[in-house]
Backbone as a printed PyTorch tensor [residue, N CA C, xyz], in Angstrom:
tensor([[[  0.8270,  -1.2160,   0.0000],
         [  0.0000,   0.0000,   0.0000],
         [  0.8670,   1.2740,   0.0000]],

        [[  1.7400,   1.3780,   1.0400],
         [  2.9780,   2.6110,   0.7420],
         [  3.2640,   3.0020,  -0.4120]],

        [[  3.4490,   1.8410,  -1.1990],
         [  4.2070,   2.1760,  -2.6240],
         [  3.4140,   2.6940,  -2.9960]],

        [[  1.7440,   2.2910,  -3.4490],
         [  0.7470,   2.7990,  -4.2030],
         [  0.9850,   4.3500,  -4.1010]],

        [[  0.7330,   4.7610,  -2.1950],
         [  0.7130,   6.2890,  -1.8590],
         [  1.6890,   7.2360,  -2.4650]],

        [[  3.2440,   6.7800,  -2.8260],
         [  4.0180,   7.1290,  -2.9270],
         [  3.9380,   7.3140,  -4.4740]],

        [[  3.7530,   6.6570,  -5.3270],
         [  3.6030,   6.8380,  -6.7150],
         [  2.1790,   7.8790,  -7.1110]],

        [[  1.1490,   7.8520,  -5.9060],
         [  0.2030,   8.8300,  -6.0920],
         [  1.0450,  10.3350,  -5.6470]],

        [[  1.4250,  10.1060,  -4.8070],
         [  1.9970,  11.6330,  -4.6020],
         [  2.7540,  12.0470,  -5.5930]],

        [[  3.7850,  11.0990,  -5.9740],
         [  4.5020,  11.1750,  -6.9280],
         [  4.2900,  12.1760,  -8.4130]],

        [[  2.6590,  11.2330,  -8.7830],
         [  2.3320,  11.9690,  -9.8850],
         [  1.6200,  13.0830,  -9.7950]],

        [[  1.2390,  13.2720,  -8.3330],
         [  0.5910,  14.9720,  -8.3740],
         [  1.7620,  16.1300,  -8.0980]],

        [[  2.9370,  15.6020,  -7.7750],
         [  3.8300,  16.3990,  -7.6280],
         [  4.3220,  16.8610,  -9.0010]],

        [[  4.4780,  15.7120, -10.0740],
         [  4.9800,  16.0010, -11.6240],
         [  3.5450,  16.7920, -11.8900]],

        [[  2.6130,  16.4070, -11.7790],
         [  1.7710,  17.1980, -12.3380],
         [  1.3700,  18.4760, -12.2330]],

        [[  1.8450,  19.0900, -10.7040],
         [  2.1350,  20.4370, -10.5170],
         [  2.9130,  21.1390, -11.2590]],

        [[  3.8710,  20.0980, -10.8200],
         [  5.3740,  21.2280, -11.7720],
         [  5.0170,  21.4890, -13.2400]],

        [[  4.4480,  20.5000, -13.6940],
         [  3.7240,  20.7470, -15.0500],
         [  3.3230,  21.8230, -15.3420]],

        [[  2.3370,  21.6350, -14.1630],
         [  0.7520,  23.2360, -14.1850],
         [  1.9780,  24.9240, -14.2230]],

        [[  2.7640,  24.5400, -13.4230],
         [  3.7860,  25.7960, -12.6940],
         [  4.7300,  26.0800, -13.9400]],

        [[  5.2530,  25.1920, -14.3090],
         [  5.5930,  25.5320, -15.8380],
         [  4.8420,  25.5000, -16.9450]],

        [[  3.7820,  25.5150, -17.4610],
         [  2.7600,  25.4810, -18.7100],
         [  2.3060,  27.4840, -17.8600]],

        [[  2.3260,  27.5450, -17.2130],
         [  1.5380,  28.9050, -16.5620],
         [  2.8720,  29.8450, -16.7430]],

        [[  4.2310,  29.4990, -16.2830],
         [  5.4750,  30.2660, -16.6420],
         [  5.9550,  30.4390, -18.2640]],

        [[  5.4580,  29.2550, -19.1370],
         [  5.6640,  29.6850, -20.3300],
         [  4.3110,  30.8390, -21.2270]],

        [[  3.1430,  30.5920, -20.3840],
         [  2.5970,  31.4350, -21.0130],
         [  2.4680,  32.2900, -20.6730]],

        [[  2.5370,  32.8180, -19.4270],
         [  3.3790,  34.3570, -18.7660],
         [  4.0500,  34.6390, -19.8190]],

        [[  4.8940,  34.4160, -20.1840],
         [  6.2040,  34.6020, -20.7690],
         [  5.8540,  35.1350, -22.5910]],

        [[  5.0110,  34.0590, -22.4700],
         [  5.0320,  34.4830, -24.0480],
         [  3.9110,  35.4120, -24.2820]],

        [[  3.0570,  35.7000, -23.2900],
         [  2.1680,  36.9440, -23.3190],
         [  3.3470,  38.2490, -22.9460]],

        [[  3.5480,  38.8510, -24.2350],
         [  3.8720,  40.4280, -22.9740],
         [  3.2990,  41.3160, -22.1680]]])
């Protein structure tokens, strides 16, 4: 069961950084 938790956190953590960069590139490319 640990492991399961750990691979769930896992992918909401990549999936943030995702959100945090997809939102920094389009900052960016809006002037």
């Amino acid at each position: 069961m640990p492991r399961e938790g750990a691979a769930c956190s896992m992918d909401n953590a990549e999936e943030k950084q995702a959100e945090g960069l997809y939102r920094a590139m389009k900052r960016t490319s809006i002037p």
